[in-house]
C-alpha positions in Angstrom: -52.7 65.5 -5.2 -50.8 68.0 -3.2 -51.8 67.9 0.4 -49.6 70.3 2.0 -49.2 73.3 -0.6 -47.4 75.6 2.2 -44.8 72.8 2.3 -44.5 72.8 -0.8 -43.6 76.3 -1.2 -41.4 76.5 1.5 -39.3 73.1 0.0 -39.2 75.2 -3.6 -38.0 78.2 -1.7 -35.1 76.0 -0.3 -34.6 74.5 -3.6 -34.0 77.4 -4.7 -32.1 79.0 -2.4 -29.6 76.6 -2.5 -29.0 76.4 -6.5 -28.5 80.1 -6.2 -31.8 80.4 -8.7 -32.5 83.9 -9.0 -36.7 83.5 -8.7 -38.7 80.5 -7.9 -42.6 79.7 -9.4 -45.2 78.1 -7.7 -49.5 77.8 -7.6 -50.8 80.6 -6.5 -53.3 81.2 -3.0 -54.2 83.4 -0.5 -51.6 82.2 2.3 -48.9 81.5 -0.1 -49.2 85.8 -1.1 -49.5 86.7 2.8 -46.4 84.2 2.9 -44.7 85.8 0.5 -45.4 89.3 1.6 -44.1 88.8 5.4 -40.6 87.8 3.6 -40.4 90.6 1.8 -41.5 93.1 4.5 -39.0 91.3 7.2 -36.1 91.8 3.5 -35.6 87.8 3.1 -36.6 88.4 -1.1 -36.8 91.1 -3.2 -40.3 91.0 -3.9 -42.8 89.0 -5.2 -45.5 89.2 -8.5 -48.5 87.3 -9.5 -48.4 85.8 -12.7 -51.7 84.8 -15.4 -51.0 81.7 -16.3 -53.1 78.5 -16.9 -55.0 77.1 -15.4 -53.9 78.7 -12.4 -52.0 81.6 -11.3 -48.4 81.6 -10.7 -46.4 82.9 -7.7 -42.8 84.4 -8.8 -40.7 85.1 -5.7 -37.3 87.0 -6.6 -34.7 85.9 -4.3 -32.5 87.9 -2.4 -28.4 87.1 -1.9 -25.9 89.2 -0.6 -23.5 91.0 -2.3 -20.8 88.2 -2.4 -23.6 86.0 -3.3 -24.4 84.7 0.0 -28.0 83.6 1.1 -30.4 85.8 3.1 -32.8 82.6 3.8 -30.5 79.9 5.4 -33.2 77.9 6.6 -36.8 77.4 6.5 -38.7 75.3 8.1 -42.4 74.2 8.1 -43.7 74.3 11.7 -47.0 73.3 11.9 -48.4 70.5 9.7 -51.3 69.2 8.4 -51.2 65.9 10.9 -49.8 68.3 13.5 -51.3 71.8 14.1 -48.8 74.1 16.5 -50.5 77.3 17.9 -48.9 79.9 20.1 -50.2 82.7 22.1 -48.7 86.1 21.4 -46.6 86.1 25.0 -45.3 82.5 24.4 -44.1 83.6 21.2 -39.9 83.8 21.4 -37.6 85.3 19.3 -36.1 82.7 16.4 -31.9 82.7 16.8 -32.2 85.9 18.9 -34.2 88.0 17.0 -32.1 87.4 13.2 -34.7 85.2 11.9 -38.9 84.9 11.8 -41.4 82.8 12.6 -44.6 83.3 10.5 -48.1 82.9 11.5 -51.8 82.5 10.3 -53.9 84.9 13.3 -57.4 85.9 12.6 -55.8 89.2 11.1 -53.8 87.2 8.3 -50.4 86.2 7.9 -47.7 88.0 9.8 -44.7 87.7 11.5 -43.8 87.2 15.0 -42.5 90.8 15.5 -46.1 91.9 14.0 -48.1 89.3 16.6 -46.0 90.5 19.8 -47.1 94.4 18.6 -50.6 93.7 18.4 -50.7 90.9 20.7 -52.0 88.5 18.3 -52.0 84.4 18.8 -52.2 81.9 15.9 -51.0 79.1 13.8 -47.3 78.7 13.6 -46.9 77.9 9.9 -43.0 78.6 9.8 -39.4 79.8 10.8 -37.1 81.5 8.8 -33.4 83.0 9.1 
């Protein structure tokens, strides 16, 4: 029994990233595809496609390197956990590594960046950070 799936995702992302895979597959749910859409939308992946599979859906997210075959996600890291939740208002929210990387939250609008949050002045759960 999985009982952090966002975890999870973020640790195959890593995986991943650093075995230069070109795509990673998980389980598929609603935060993991708001997840998956802020990367793409801030250009951390390529995109990212919903597979039918059984007996649940797949999540394929296409990684993104540079053109020497760097990485675009360095690090990722979960924030808030299930043990311990971390919530921010949108004016305590500061920019990750100066403004080159993300964090990613759950608001009552779904999940968005940091960037997004400040714009609509928008508090939630800190799920992670990314650059």
């Amino acid at each position: 029994m999985m009982t952090d799936p966002i975890a999870d995702m973020l640790t195959r992302i890593r995986n991943a990233v650093g075995v230069e895979r070109p795509h990673v597959e998980m389980p598929l749910s609603k935060v993991k595809r708001g997840l998956a859409d802020v990367l793409k939308r801030e250009g951390f992946i390529w995109d990212w496609s919903e597979l039918d599979a059984q007996p649940v859906k797949q999540l394929r997210i296409e990684l993104k390197y540079g053109p020497n075959g760097e990485r675009v996600i360095q690090r990722i890291r979960r924030i808030s956990k299930p043990g311990c939740r971390v919530y921010s208002k949108a004016r305590d929210l500061r920019p990750v590594l100066d403004g080159l990387g993300i964090c990613i939250l759950s608001t009552s609008r779904g999940v968005i960046s940091d960037r997004e949050a400040r714009q609509k002045n928008l508090g939630g759960e800190v799920l992670c950070e990314v650059w």
